[in-house]
MIROLO-302980 format. One record per residue (C-alpha): residue in three letters; residue number from 1; x, y, z. Coordinates in nm, 3 decimals. Each point is the difference from the previous one (the first is absolute). Example, Ala and Ser with C-alpha at 12.3 -4.5 7.8 and 13.67 -1.06 7.14 Angstrom:
! MIROLO-302980
<ALA; 1; <1.230; -0.450; 0.780>>
<SER; 2; <0.137; 0.344; -0.066>>
***
This chain:
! MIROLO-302980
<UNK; 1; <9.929; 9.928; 9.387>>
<UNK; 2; <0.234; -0.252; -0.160>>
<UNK; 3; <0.003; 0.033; -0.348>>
<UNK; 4; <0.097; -0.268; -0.239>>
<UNK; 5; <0.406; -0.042; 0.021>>
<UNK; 6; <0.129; 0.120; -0.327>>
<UNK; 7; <0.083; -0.381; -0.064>>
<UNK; 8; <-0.342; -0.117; 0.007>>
<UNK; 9; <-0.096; 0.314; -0.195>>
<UNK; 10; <0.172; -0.123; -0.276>>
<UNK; 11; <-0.058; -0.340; 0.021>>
<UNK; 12; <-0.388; 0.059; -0.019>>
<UNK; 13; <0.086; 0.212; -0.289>>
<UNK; 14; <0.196; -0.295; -0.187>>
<UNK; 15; <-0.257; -0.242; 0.160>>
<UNK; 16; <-0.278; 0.163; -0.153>>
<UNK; 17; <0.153; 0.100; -0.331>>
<UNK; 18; <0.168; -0.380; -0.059>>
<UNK; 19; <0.254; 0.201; -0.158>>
<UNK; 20; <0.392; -0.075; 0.121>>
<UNK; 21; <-0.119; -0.186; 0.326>>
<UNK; 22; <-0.105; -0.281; -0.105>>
<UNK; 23; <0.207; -0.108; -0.324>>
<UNK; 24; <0.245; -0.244; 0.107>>
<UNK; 25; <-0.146; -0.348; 0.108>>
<UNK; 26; <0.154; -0.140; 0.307>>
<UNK; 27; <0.186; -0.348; 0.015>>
<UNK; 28; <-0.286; -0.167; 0.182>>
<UNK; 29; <-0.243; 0.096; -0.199>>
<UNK; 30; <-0.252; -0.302; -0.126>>
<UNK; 31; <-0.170; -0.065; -0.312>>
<UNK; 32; <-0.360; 0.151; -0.111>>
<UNK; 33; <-0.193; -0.348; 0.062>>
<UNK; 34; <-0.284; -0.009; 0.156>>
<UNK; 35; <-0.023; -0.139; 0.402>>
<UNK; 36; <0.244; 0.085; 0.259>>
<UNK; 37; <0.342; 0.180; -0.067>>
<UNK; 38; <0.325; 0.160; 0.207>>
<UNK; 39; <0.134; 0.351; -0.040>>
<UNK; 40; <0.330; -0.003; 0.126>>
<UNK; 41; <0.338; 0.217; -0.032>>
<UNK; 42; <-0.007; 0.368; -0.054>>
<UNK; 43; <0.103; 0.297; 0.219>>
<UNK; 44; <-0.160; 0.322; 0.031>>
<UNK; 45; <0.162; 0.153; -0.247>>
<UNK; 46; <-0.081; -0.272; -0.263>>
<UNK; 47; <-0.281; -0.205; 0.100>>
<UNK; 48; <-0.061; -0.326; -0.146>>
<UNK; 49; <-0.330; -0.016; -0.186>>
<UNK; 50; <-0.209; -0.280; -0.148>>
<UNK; 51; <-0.078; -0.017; -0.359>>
<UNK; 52; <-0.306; 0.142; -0.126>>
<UNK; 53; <-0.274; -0.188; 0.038>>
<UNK; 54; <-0.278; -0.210; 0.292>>
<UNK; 55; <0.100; -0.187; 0.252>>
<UNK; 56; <-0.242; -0.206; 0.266>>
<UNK; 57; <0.229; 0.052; 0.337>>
<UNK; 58; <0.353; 0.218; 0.020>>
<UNK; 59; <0.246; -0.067; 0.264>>
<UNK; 60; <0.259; 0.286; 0.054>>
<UNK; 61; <0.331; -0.117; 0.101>>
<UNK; 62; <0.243; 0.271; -0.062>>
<UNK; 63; <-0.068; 0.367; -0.137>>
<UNK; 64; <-0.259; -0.005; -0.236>>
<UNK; 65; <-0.202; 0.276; -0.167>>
<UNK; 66; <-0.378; -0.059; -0.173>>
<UNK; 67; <-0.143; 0.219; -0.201>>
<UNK; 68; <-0.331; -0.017; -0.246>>
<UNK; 69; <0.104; -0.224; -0.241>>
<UNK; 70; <-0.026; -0.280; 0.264>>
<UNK; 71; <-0.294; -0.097; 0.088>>
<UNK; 72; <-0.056; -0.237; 0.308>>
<UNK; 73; <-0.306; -0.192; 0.066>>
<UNK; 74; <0.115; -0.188; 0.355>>
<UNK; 75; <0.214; 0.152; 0.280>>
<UNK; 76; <0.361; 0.131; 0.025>>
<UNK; 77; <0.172; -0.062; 0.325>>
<UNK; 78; <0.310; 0.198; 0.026>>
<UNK; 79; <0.248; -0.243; 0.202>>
<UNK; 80; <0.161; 0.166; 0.309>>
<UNK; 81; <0.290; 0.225; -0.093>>
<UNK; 82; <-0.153; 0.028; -0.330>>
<UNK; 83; <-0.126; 0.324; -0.225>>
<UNK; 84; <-0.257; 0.066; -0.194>>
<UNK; 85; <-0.028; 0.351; -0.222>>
<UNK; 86; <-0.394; -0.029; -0.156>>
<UNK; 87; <-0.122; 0.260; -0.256>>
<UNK; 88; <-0.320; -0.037; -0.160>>
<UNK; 89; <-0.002; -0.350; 0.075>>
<UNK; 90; <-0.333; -0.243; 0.039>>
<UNK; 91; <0.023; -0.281; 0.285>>
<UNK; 92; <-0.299; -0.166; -0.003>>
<UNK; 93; <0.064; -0.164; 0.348>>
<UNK; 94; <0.166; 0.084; 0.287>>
<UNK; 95; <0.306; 0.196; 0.103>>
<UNK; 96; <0.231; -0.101; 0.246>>
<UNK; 97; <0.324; 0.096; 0.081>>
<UNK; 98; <0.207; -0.164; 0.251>>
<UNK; 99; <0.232; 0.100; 0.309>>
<UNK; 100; <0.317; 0.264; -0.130>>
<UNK; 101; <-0.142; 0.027; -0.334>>
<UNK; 102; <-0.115; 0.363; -0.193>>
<UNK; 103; <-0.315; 0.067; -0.149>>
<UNK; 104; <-0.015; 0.307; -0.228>>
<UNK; 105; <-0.361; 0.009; -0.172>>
<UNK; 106; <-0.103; 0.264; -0.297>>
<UNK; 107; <-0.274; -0.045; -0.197>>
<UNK; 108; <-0.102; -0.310; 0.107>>
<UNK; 109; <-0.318; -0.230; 0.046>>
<UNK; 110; <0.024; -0.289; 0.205>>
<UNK; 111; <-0.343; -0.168; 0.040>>
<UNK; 112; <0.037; -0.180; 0.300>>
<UNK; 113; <0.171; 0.103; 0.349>>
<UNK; 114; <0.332; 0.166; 0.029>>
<UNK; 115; <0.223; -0.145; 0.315>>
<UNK; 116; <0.362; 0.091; 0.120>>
<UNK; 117; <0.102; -0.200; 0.309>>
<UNK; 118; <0.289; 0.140; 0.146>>
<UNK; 119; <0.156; 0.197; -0.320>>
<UNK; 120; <0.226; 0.288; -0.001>>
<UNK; 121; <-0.201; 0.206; -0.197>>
<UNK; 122; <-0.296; 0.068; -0.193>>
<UNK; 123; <-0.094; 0.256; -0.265>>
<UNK; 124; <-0.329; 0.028; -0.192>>
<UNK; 125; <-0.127; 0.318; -0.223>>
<UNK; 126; <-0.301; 0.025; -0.204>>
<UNK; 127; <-0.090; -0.405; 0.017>>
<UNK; 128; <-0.290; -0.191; 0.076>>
<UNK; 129; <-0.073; -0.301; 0.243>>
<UNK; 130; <-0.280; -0.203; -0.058>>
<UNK; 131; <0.002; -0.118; 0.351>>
<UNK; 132; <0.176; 0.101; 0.340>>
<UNK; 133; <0.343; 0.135; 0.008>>
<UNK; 134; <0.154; -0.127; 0.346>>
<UNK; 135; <0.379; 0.107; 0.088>>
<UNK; 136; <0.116; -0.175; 0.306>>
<UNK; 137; <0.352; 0.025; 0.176>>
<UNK; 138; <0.291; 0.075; -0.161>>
<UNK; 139; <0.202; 0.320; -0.081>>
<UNK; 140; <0.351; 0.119; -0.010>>
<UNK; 141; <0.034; 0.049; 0.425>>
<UNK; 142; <-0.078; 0.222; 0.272>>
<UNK; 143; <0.355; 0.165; -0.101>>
<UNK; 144; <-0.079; 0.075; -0.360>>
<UNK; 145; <0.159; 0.272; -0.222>>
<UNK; 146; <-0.088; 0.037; -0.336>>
<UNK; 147; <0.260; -0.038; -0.258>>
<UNK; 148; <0.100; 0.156; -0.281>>
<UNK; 149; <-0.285; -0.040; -0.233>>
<UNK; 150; <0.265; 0.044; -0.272>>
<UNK; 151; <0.128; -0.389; 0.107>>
<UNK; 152; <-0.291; -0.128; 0.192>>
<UNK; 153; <-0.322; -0.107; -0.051>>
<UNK; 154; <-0.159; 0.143; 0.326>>
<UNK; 155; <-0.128; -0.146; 0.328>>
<UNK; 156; <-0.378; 0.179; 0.028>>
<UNK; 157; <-0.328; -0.111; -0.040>>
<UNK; 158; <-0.227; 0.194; -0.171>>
<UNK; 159; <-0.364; -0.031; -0.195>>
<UNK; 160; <-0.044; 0.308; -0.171>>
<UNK; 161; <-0.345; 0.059; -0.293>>
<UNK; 162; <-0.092; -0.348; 0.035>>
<UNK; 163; <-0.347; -0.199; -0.008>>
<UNK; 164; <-0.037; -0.290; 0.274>>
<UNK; 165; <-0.337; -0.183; -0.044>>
<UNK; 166; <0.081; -0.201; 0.312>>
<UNK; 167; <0.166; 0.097; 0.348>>
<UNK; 168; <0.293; 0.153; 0.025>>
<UNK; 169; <0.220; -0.067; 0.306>>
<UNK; 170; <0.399; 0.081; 0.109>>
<UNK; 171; <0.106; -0.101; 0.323>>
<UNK; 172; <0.341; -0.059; 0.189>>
<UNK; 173; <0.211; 0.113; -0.291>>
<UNK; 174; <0.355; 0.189; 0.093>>
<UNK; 175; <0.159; 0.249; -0.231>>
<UNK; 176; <0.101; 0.352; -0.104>>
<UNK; 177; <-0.361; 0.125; -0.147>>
<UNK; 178; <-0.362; -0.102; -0.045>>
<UNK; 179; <-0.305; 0.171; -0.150>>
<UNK; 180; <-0.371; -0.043; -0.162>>
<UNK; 181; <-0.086; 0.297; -0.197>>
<UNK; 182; <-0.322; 0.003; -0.207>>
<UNK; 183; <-0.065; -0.344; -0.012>>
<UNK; 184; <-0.372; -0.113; -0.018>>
<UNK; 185; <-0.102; -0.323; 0.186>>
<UNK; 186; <-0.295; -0.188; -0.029>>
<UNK; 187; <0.066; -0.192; 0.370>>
<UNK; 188; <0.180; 0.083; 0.297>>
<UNK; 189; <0.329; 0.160; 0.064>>
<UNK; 190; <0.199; -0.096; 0.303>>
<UNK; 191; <0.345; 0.180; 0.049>>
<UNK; 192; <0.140; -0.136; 0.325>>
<UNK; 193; <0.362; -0.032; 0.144>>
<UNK; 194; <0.145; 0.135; -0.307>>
<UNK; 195; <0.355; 0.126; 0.112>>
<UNK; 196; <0.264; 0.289; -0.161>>
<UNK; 197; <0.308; 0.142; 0.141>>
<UNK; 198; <-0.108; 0.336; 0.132>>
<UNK; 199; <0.375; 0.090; -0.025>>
<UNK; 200; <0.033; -0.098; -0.376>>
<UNK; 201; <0.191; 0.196; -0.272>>
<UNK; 202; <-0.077; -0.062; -0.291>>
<UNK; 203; <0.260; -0.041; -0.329>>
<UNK; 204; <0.271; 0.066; 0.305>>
<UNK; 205; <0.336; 0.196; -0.178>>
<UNK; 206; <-0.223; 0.136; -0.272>>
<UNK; 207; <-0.116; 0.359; -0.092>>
<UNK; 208; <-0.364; -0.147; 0.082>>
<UNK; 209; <0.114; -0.102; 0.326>>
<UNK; 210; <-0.279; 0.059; 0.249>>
<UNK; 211; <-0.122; -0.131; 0.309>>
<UNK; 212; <-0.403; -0.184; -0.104>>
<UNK; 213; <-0.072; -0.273; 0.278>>
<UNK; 214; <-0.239; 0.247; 0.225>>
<UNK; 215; <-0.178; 0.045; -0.343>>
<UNK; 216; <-0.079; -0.349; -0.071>>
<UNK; 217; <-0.346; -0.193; 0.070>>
<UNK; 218; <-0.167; 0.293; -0.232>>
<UNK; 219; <-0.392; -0.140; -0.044>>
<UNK; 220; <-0.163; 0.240; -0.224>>
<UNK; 221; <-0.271; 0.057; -0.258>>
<UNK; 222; <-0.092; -0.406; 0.007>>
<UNK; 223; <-0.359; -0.070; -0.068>>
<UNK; 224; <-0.137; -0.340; 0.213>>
<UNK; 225; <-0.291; -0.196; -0.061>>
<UNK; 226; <0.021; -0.131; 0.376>>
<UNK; 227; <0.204; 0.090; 0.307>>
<UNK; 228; <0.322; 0.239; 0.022>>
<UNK; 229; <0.192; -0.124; 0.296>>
<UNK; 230; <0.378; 0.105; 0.117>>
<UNK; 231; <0.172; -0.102; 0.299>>
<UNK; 232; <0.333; -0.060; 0.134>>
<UNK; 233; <0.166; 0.158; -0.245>>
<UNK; 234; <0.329; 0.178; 0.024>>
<UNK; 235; <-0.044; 0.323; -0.071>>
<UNK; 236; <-0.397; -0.033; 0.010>>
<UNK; 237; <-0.188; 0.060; -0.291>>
<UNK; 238; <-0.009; 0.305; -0.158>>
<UNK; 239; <-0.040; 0.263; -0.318>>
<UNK; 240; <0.334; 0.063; 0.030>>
<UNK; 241; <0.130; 0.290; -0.239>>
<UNK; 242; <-0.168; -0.222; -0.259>>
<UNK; 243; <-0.210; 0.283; -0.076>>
<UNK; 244; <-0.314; -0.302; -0.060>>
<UNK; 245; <-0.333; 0.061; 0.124>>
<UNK; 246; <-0.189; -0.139; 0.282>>
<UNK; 247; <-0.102; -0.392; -0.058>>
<UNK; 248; <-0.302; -0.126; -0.053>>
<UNK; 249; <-0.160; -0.321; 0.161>>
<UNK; 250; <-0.289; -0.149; 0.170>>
<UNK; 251; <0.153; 0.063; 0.321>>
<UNK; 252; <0.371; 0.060; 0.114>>
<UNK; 253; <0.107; -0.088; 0.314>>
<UNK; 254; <0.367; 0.047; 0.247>>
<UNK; 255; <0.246; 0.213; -0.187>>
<UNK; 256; <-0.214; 0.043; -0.308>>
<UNK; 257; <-0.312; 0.125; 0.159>>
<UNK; 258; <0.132; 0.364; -0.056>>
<UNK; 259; <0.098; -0.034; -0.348>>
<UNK; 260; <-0.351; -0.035; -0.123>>
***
């Protein structure tokens, strides 16, 4: 099982606390009017933020963290190369984040679709989606190793304790690790073509050095409305080591018709 990298440990920590993480307000930041605004600037270590308050559409154009004192009636399109740290955060709209960019989701409600086209990664704990949730393309590479999470942000995808009213769908995405533990979803979920290194190491040169791509595509304990299909997928669908129970669905089908 891949747990979170320590990294993304404690950014969800400082995410969720809005303590230290999210103090300093990045160059591009805009204004607290209301209609459409830019976050730009930032880094991972200090994301740029907007000020508190609501805001119709959001456009992310550099590093940008959100957190509950924004509120967001419209849709936030993370531009391609962009990233977007959310904690506690309400979008009212969609979700979409472009080709390159990174999604990390805590906390969150978005009440319309979530859709990455072609990102590098994707990260979403104990959030909501109104809609479907649709990951298509994208990745770090059929070569990936994981960097050190001390310096990195990470190049998984993984929905962990989340609620999907919707469908939720990955497909043709390329990296080091992907998962779906305990998720429930009201549709469909498709996992097709997803792709990680079997020979991966993860954090290489690090005392937590150890080798996780034959673990990856772990499908466990998800609870779906409709059908549970896996196919394609490299390795195939499994429990892993996650130690998660058997899914639940409607019906599962190629990979995932023995993990119900």
């Amino acid at each position: 099982m891949r747990t979170t990298p320590r990294r993304l440990l404690t950014l969800a920590v400082a995410l969720a606390t809005t303590t230290g993480f999210m103090l300093a307000v990045g160059a591009g930041a805009q204004a607290a009017t209301p209609g459409s605004t830019t976050c730009s600037g930032g880094s991972v270590q200090a994301p740029a933020t907007l000020p508190p308050g609501s805001y119709k559409n959001v456009e992310i154009a550099g590093f940008c963290g959100l957190d509950p004192s924004v509120a967001i009636s419209g849709n936030v399109t993370v531009d391609p190369g962009a990233g977007l740290q959310l904690s506690g955060a309400s979008i009212g709209g969609n979700l979409s984040v472009g080709s390159g960019a990174i999604l990390f989701a805590y906390g969150t409600h978005v009440g319309g679709n979530v859709s990455a086209s072609n990102a590098h990664a994707l990260y979403m704990f104990f959030s909501q989606v109104g809609k479907n949730l649709t990951v298509q393309g994208g990745g770090s590479g059929r070569n990936c190793t994981d960097p050190d999470p001390d310096t990195s942000f990470g190049n998984d995808t993984m929905v962990k304790d989340s609620h999907i009213a919707g469908n939720m769908t990955f497909s043709n995405w390329a990296g080091c690790w992907f998962g779906v533990l305990r998720n429930t979803v009201g549709g469909n979920m498709t996992i097709a073509n997803m792709y990680a290194n079997p020979l991966n190491a993860n954090f290489p040169g690090t005392p937590d050095q150890v080798f996780q791509g034959l673990d990856s595509t772990e499908v466990g304990a998800n609870t779906v409305g409709g059908v549970l299909s896996c196919s394609g997928n490299t390795p195939a669908a499994q429990l892993g080591d996650s130690g998660a129970a058997p899914n639940a669905a409607r019906k599962a089908v190629g990979e995932c018709a023995v993990l119900v």
